[in-house]
C-alpha positions in Angstrom: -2.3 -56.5 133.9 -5.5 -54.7 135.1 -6.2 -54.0 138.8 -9.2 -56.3 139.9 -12.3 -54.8 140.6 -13.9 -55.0 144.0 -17.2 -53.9 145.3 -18.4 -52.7 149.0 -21.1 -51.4 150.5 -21.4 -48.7 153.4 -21.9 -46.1 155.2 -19.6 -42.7 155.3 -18.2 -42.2 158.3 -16.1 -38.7 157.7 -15.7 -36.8 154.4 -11.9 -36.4 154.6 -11.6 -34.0 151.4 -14.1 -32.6 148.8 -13.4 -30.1 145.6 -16.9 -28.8 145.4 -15.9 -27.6 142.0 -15.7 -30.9 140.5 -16.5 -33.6 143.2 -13.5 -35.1 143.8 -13.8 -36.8 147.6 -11.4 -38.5 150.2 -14.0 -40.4 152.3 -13.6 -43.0 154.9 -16.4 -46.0 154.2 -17.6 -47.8 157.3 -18.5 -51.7 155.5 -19.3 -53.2 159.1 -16.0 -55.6 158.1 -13.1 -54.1 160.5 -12.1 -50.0 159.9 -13.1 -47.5 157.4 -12.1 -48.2 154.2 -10.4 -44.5 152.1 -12.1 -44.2 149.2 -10.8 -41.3 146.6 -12.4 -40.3 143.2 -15.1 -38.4 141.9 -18.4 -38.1 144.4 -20.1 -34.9 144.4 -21.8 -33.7 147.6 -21.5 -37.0 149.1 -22.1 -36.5 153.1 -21.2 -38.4 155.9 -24.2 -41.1 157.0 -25.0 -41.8 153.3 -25.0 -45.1 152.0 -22.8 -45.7 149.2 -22.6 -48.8 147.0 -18.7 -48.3 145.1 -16.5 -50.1 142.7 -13.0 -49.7 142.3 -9.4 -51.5 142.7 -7.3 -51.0 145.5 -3.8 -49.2 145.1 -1.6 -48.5 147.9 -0.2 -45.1 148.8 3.4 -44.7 150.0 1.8 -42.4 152.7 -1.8 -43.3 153.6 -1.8 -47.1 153.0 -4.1 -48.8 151.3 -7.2 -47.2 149.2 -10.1 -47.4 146.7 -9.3 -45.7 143.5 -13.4 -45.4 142.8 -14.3 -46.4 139.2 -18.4 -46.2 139.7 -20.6 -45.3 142.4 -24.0 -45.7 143.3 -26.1 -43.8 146.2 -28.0 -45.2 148.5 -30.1 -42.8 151.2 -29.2 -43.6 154.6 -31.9 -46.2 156.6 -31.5 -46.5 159.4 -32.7 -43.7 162.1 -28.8 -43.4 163.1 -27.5 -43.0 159.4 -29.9 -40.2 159.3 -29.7 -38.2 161.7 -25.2 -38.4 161.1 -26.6 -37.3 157.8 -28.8 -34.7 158.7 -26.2 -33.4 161.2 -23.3 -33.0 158.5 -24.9 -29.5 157.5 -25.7 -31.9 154.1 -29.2 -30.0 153.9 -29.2 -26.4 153.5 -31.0 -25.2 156.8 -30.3 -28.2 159.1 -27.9 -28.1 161.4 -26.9 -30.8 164.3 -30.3 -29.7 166.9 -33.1 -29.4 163.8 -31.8 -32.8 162.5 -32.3 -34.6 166.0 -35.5 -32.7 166.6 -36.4 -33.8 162.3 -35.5 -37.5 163.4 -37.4 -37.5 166.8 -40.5 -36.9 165.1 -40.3 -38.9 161.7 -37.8 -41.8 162.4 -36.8 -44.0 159.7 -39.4 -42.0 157.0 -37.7 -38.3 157.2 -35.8 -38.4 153.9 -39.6 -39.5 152.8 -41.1 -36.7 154.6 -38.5 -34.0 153.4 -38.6 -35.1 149.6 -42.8 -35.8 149.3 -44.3 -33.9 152.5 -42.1 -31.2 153.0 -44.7 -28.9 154.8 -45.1 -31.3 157.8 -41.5 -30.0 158.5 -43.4 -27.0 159.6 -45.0 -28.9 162.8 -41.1 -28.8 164.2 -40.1 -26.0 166.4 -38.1 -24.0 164.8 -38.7 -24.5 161.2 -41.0 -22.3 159.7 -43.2 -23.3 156.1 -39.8 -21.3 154.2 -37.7 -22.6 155.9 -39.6 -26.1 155.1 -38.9 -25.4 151.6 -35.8 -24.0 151.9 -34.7 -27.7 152.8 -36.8 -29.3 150.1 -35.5 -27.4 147.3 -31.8 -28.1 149.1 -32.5 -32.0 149.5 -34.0 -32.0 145.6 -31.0 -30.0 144.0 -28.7 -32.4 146.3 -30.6 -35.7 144.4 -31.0 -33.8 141.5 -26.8 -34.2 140.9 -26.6 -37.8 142.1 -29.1 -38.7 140.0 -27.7 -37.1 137.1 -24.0 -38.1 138.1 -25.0 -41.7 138.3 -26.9 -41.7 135.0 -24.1 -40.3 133.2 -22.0 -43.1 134.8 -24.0 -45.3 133.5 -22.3 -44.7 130.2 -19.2 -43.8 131.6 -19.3 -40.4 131.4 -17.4 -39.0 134.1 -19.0 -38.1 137.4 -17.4 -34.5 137.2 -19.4 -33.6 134.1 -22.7 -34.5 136.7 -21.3 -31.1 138.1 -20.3 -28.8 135.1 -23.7 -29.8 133.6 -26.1 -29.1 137.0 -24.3 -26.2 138.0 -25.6 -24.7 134.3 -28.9 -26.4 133.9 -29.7 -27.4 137.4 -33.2 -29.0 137.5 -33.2 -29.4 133.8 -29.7 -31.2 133.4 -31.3 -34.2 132.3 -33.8 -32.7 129.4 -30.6 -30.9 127.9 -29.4 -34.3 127.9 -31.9 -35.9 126.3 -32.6 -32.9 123.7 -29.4 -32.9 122.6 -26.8 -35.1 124.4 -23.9 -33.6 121.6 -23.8 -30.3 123.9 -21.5 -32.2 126.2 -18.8 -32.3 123.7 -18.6 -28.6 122.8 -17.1 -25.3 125.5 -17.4 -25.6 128.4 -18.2 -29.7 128.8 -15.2 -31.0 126.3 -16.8 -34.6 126.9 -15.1 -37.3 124.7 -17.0 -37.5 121.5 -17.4 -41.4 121.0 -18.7 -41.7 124.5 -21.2 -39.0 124.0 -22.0 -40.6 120.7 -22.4 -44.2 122.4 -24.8 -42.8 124.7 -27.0 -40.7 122.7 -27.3 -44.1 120.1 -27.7 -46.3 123.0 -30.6 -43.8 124.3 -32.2 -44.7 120.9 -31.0 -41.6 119.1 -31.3 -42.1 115.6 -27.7 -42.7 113.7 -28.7 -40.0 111.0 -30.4 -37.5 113.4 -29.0 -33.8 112.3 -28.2 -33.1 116.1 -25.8 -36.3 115.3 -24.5 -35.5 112.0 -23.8 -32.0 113.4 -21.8 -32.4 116.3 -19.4 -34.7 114.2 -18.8 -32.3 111.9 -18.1 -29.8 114.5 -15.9 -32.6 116.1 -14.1 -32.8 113.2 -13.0 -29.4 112.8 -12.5 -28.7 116.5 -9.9 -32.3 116.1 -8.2 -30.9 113.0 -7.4 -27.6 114.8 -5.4 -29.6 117.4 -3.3 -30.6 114.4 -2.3 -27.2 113.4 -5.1 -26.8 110.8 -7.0 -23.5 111.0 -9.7 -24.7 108.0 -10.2 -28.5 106.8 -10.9 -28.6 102.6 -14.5 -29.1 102.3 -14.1 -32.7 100.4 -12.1 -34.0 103.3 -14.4 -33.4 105.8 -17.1 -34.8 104.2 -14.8 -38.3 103.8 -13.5 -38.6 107.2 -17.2 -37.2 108.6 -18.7 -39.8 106.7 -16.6 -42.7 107.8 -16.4 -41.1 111.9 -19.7 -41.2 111.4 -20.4 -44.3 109.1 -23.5 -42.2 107.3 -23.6 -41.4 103.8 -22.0 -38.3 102.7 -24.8 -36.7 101.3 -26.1 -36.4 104.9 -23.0 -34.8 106.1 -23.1 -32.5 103.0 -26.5 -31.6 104.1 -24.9 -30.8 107.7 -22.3 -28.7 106.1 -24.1 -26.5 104.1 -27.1 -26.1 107.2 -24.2 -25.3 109.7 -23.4 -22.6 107.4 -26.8 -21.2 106.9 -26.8 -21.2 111.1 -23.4 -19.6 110.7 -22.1 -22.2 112.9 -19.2 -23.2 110.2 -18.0 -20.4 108.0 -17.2 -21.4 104.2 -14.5 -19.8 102.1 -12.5 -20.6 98.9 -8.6 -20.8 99.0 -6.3 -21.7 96.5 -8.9 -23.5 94.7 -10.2 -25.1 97.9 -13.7 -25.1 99.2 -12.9 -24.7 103.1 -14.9 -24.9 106.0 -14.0 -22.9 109.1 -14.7 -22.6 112.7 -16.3 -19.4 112.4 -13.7 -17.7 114.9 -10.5 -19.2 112.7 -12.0 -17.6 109.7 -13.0 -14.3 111.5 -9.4 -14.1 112.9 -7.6 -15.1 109.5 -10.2 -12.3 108.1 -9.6 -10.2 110.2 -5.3 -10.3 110.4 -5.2 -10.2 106.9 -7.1 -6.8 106.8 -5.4 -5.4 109.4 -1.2 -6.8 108.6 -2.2 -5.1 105.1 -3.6 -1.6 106.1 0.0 -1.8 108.4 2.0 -2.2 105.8 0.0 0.8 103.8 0.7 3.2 106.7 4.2 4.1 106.9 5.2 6.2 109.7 6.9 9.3 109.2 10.5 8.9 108.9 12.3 10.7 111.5 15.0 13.7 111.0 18.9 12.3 111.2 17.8 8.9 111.3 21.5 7.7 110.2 23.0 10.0 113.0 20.9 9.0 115.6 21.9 4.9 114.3 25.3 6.0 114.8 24.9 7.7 117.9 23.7 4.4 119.5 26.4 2.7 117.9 28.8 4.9 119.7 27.3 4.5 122.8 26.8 1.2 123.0 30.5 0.9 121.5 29.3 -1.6 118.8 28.9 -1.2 114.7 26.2 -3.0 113.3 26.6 -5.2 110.2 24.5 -3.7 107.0 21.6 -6.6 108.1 20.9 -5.4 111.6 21.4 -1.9 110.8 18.8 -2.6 107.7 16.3 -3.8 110.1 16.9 -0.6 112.1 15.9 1.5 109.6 12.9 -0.6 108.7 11.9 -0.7 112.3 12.0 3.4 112.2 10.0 3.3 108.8 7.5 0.6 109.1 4.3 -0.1 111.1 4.8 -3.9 110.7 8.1 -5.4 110.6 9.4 -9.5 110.4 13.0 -9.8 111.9 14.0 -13.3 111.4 17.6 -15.4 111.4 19.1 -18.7 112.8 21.2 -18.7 115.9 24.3 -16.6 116.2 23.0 -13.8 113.4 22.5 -11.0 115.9 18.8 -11.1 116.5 19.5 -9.7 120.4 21.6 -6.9 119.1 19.1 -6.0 116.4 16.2 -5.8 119.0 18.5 -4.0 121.4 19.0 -2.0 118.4 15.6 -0.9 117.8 14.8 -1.1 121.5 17.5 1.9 121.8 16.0 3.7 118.3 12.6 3.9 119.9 13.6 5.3 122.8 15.3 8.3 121.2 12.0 8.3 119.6 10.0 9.0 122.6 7.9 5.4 121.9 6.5 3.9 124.5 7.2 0.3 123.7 6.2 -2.8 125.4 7.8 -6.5 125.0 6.0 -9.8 124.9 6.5 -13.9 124.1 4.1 -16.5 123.9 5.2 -18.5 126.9 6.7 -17.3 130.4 9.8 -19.0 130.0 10.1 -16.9 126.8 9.7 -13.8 127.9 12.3 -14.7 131.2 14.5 -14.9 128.6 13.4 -11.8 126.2 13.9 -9.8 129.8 17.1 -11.1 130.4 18.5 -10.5 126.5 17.6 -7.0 126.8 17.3 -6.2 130.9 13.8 -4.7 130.0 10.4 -5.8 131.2 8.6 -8.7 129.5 5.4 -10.3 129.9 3.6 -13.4 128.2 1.1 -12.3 125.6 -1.5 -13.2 128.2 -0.4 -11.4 130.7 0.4 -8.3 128.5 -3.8 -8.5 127.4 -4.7 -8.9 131.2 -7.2 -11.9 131.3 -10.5 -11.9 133.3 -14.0 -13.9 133.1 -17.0 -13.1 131.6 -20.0 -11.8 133.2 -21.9 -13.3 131.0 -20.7 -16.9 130.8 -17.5 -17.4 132.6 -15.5 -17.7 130.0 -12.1 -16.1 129.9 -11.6 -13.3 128.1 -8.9 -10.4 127.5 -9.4 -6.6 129.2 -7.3 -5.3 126.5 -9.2 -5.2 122.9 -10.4 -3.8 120.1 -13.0 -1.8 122.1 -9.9 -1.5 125.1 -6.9 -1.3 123.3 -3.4 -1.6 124.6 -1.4 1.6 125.8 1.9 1.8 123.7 3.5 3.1 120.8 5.2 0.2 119.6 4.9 -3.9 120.3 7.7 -6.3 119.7 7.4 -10.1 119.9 10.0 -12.5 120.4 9.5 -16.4 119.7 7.0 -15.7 116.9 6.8 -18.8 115.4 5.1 -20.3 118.9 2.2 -17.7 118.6 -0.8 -19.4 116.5 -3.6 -17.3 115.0 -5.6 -17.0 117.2 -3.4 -15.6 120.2 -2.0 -13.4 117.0 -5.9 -12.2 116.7 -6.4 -11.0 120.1 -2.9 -9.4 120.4 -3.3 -7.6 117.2 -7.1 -6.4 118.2 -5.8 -4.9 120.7 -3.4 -2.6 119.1 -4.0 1.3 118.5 -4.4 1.8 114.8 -0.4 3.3 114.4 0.9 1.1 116.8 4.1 -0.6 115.3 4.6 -4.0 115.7 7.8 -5.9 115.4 7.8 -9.8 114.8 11.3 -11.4 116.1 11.9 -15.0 115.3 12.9 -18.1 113.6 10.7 -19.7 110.7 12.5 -22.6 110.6 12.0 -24.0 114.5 8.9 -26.3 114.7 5.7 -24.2 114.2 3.1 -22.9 117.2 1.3 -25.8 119.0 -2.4 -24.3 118.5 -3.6 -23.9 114.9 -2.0 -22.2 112.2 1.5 -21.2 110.9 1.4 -17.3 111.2 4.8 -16.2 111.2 6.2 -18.6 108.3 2.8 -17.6 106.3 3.8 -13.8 106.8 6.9 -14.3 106.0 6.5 -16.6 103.0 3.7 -14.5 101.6 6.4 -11.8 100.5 3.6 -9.1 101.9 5.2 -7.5 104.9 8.3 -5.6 104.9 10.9 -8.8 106.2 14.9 -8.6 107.1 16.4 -12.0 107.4 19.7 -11.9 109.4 21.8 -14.4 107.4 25.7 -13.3 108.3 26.7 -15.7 111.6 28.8 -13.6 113.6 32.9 -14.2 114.8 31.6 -15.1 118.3 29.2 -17.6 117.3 31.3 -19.0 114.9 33.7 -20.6 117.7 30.3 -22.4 119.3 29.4 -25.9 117.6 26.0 -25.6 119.4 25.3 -22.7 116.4 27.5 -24.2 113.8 25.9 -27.7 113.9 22.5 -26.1 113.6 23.0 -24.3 110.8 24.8 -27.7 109.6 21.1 -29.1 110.5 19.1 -26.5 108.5 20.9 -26.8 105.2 20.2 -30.9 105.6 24.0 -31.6 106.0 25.0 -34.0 109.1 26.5 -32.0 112.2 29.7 -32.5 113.6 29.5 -35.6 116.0 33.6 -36.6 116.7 34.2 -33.1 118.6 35.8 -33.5 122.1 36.5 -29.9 123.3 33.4 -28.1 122.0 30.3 -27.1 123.5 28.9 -30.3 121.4 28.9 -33.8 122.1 27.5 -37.2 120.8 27.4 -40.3 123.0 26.8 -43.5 121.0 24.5 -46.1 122.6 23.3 -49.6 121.2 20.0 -49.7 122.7 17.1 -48.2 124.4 18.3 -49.2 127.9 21.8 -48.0 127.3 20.2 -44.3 125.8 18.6 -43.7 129.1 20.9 -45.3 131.2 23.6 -42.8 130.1 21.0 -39.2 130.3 20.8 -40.3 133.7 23.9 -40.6 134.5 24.4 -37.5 132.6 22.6 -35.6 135.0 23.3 -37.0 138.2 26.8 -37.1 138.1 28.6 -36.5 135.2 27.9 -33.0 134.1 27.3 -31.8 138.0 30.4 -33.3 139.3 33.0 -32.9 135.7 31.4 -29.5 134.9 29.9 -28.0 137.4 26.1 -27.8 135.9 23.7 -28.3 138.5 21.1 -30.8 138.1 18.4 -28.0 137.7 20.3 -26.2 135.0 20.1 -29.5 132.9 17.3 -29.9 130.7 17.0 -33.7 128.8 14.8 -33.1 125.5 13.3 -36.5 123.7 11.5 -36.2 120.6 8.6 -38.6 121.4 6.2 -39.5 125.0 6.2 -42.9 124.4 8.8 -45.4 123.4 11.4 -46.8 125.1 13.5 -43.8 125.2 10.4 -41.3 125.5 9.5 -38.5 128.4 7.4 -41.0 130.5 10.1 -43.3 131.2 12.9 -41.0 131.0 11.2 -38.4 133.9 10.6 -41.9 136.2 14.5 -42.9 135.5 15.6 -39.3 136.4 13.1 -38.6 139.5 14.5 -41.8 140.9 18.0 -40.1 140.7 18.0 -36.9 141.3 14.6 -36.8 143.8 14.5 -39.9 145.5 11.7 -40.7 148.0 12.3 -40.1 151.3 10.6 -40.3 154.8 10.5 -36.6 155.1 9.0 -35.9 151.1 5.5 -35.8 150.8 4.2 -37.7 147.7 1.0 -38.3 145.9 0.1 -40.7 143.3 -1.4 -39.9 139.8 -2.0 -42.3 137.2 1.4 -44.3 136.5 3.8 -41.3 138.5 4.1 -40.5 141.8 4.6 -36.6 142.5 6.8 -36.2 145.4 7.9 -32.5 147.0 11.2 -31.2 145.0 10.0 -32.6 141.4 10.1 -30.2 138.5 6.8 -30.0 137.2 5.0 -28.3 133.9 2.1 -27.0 133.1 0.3 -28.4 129.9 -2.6 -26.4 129.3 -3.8 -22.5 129.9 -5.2 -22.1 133.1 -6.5 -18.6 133.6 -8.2 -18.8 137.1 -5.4 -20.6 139.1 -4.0 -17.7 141.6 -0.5 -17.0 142.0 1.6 -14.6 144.9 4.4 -13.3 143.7 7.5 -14.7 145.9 9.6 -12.2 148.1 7.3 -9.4 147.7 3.7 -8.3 147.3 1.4 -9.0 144.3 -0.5 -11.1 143.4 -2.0 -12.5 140.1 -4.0 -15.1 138.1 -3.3 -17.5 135.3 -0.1 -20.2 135.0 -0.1 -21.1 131.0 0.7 -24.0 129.1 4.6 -24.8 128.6 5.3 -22.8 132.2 7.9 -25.4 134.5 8.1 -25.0 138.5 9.0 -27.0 141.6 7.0 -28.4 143.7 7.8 -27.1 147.1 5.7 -29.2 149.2 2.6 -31.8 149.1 0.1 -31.4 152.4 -1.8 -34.3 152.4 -4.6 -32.8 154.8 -5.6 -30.1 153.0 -5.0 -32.3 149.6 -3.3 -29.7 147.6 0.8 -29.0 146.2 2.4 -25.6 146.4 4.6 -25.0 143.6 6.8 -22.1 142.9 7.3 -21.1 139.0 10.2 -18.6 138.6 9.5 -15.6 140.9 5.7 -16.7 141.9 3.6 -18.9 144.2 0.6 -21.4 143.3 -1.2 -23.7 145.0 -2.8 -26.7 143.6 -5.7 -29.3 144.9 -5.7 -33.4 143.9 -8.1 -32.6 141.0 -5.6 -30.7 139.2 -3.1 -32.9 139.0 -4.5 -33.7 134.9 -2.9 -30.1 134.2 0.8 -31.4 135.3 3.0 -33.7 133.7 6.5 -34.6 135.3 9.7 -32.0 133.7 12.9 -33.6 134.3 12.8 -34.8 130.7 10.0 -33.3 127.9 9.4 -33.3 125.0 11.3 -30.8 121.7 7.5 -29.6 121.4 7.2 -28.4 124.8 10.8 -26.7 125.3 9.7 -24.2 122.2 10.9 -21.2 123.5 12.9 -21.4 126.1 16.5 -22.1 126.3 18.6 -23.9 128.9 22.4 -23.9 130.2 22.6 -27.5 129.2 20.5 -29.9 127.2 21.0 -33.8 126.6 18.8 -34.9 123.4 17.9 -38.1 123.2 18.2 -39.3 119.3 17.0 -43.1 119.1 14.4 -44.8 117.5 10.6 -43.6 117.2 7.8 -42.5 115.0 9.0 -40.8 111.6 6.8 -38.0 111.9 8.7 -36.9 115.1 12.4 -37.8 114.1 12.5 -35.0 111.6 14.7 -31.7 110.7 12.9 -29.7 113.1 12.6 -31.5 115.5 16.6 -32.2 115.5 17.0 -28.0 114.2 14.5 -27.0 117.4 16.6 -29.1 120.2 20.3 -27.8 119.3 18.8 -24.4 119.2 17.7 -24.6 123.5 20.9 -25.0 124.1 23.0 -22.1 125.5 26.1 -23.8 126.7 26.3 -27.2 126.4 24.4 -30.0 123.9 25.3 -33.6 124.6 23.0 -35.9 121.8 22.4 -39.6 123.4 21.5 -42.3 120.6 22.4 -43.4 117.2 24.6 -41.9 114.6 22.0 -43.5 111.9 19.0 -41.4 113.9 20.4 -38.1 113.2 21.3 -38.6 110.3 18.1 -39.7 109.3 16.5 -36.8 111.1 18.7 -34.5 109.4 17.3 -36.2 105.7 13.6 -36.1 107.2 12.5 -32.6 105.9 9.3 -33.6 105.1 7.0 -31.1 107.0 3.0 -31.6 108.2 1.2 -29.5 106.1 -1.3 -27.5 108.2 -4.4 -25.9 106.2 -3.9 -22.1 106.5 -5.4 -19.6 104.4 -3.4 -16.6 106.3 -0.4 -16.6 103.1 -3.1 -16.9 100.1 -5.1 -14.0 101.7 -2.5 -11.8 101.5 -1.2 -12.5 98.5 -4.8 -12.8 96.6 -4.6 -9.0 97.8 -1.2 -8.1 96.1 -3.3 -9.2 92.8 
């Protein structure tokens, strides 16, 4: 049931907290009804003495009481010669402090917003203010209108009031011409407005339905949508069906859009496999690009070093191990090829193969540097070998733009990387084009070494690079097959392998590191997780709470993350009166949950804990705690692994709750102890993967929660989403 709408009218009394960045506001609203009324939302540059006229539903906070949540706003200048001069006084106006504002309102009363905004050089007959400093507050007192009116016309189609600021802060006085030129801007970098409410508002402003600025942008949409599917190019006949429908215009128009996007190079248009396809331009500059450069590295073979099987055995005698023929195959390959795939399920000696060539390049006198696509990832690649290693972000050094803000890597093709050698754990995680700017940035006889396993669930962002690479039959590949003595005894490794030959694990054991719980509903499922990991496991075997990691394949249903993190909050982070909380959408964030980030964020600032250094950027897929919640300055301080960052209200979008998540989002990283949910939920996510993905997180214990008939049936689900990539064909058209 929907909250009920209210509406008040008022004056601000105090501006309680404001993110100048996007306009989120705390404010108190004085209605002349009793005390202030809190109202939070979006309200950029709103002062204290203006008049507001808001609309909202009232929610109440465990800490502050009751509030407004604000759904629309509307301004209204201040009237009366009180409201004023409070507004004048709150430093609103550039150049007008508390004494100019009473000496403003002496002399003009009731009309000196009038005066300021029409008759700004009558300022000048006040002491004090000179005919510069009369325009100085004009300008100020326009710009400052110039927003609200621009906020509250967007709002009028429900646009949201923090794209008012994204937009002025670019176009300023001329925010609303953009608009009305070509409203489709909004849904491009840097603006990401939703598509169908941009569309509804450029119609409803009496755009035409077949206008090209229309037809345009939905075909952009479209392959900007498709890309969050994992497809780097969309087949030129499918995009003119599901254009032409989005769209509900013929296709010949969209055709016409196509092929005049292309002339603007604004699409790029290849043919693959028989496919016409139509590209982003920077997917098919990347896929271009990577396929020029993985083949010129497999061209260039370094020079083969002297006593290569001596020095091999050397490190096997020092590090008192023999290599099987596999690992010491990859070895060698590693010491005769630029590019190199190392690939193999769990338990088939990928860590001693890296530590392997790790060792080899030393002797060599490489300089070699490590990397993984997430943080957790490379935690773990440092802790396999007990050598440095960074995110693939943090290895290219990100900074801003000059020119347009946008985030960009130091390290390129013009500032290359300073090493001898690059190896990368976790491949499959790393889409094309995070593979694009890492290999750009390479020396041209760097080597590069690609570690991982083809058959865990492909990268979240666009493309399939590693499986194409591998699958192309291009570049030099050793696949570790043999599962060694060791890993044999663990059913974790066993069972998975069980998985990714489509044969049902072992369920009955008792005494392994493998267990299945059956459940006969929903309510039973997560009934027994929780109990799981707020008892059982800590109190029977000794895993702590926050070395327990609960993986569900969907968001959603009954047995999804959403519910699951609200069930496990409650029991292992309860609220108490000395736990700071704040609400957001349908979870409250209270000090001590495990949070994650879900989407790159290259600006956020980060201290490292313990020690000096500092640092920007916390990336999607990163977990951390949240240490406390200060509801004065509005902001959370969270601590991720070994560093410090400190978060306002308005970025409480880029969190989502971590005591449960989702198979997609524990990619990479692997935990003492994980308890899978397997119960019911869309076929797309109950598949081999998925089931193949969860069991491999696991480094002690796996406990699977559900129904025996769910894994089976994920264990028959093979069927994969095919993702449009051109990456294999290219290299293989080459071969020809």
């Amino acid at each position: 049931m929907e909250a009920e709408l209210v509406q008040l009218e008022g004056s601000v009394s105090a501006v309680v907290f404001q993110n100048r960045e996007n306009g989120y506001s705390v404010i108190r609203l004085n209605t002349g009804a009793g005390d202030p009324v809190t109202v939070v939302g979006i309200l950029p540059d709103t002062n204290v003495g203006e008049r507001l006229r808001v609309q909202g539903s009232w929610t109440e906070h465990s800490t502050y009481g009751r509030q407004l949540e604000l759904q629309s706003a509307e301004r209204l200048l201040p009237e009366s010669r009180i409201e004023i001069l409070a507004y004048l006084s709150s430093h609103a106006i550039r150049g007008i402090g508390p004494k100019i504002a009473a000496r403003i309102v002496d002399r003009f009363g009731a009309e000196t917003l009038n005066i300021i905004e029409r008759e700004p050089l009558r300022l000048a007959e006040i002491t004090g203010i000179s005919q510069a400093k009369a325009e100085e507050i004009h300008e100020s007192f326009q710009a400052q209108q110039g927003l609200r009116r621009l906020a509250e016309y967007l709002g009028t189609y429900q646009l949201p009031s923090d794209l008012a600021v994204r937009i002025y802060r670019t176009y300023g006085e001329l925010s609303e011409m953009a608009i009305r030129d070509n409203p489709y801007f909004l849904t491009e970098e840097p603006f990401d407005a939703d598509f169908g409410r941009v569309d509804s508002f450029a119609l409803a402003e009496g755009l035409d339905g077949a206008d090209e600025r229309r037809v345009d942008a939905g075909i952009l949409y479209e392959l900007r949508f498709n890309t969050t599917g994992g497809h780097v190019f969309v087949p030129k006949e499918q995009l003119l069906l599901i254009t032409s429908e989005f769209l509900r215009l013929d296709r010949s128009l969209i055709e016409a859009g196509i092929d005049r996007l292309a002339e603007q190079e604004r699409v790029l248009l290849d043919s693959i496999a028989g496919l016409e396809a139509v590209y982003l331009p920077e997917y098919g500059r990347a896929e271009r690009y990577l396929t020029e450069r993985f083949l010129e590295m497999t061209d260039r073979c370094p020079t083969l070093p002297a006593n290569l099987a001596k020095t091999v055995a050397d490190i096997e005698a020092e590090e008192r191990i023999s290599y099987a023929e596999l690992q010491r195959q990859a070895i060698y390959a590693a010491a005769s090829e630029q590019l190199l795939l190392v690939t193999g399920g769990p338990g088939t000696g990928k860590t001693t193969t890296l530590r392997g060539i790790l060792d080899l390049y030393d002797r060599l006198h490489l300089r070699t540097l490590l990397a993984a696509p997430t943080g957790r990832a490379a935690k773990r690649l440092t802790e396999l070998t007990g050598r440095d290693a960074s995110t693939i972000h943090r290895l290219l050094e990100v900074d801003v733009s000059p020119e347009d803000g946008q985030m960009i890597f130091v390290h390129n093709a013009h500032n290359p990387l300073t090493c001898d050698a690059v190896i990368v754990d976790e491949t499959s995680m790393v889409d094309l084009l995070l593979m694009y700017d890492l290999v750009q940035a390479l020396p041209p006889k760097t080597r590069l070494i690609l570690v991982g396993d083809p058959d865990q669930l492909p990268s979240v962002g666009a493309g399939n690079v590693f499986s194409d690479l591998i699958r192309s039959q291009r570049i030099p590949t050793v696949r570790l097959t043999e599962i060694f003595r060791q890993a044999r005894e663990s059913l974790i490794v066993m069972n998975a392998h069980r998985v990714n030959r489509g044969e049902l694990p072992e369920l009955g054991a008792r005494d392994r590191d493998f267990f299945f719980l059956q459940r006969s509903s929903g309510e039973a499922v997560c009934s027994t997780i929780t109990d799981l990991c707020s008892r059982r496991l800590p109190e029977r075997m000794g895993i702590p709470a926050e070395e327990i990691q609960v993986l569900s394949p969907t968001r959603k249903t009954e047995t999804g993350t959403r519910l699951l993190n609200r069930m496990l909050q409650q029991a292992l982070n309860p609220p108490a009166p000395e736990k700071h909380e704040k609400a957001f959408g349908d979870y409250i964030y209270r000090e001590g949950d495990r949070v994650m980030q879900i989407r790159n964020n290259y600006d956020i600032i980060w201290h490292r804990l313990g020690a000096n250094g500092m640092g920007s950027g916390i990336f999607n897929g990163d977990v951390g705690v949240i240490q406390s919640i200060d509801p004065a300055a509005q902001n959370l301080t969270i601590h991720f692994d070994d560093r410090e960052a400190v978060y306002t209200y308005d970025m409480l979008p880029q969190l989502e709750p971590a005591f449960a998540m989702t198979v997609h989002k524990s990619q990479g990283s692997e935990y003492r102890a994980v308890v899978l949910c397997a119960w019911k939920g869309t076929p797309l996510l109950l598949s081999r993967s998925i089931l193949y993905t969860a069991i491999t997180r696991a480094r002690e214990l796996l406990i699977v929660v559900g129904d025996q008939g769910v894994v089976e049936y994920m264990v028959q689900n093979n069927k994969k989403q095919k993702r449009f990539s051109g990456l294999k064909w290219r290299l293989r058209k080459a071969e020809s």
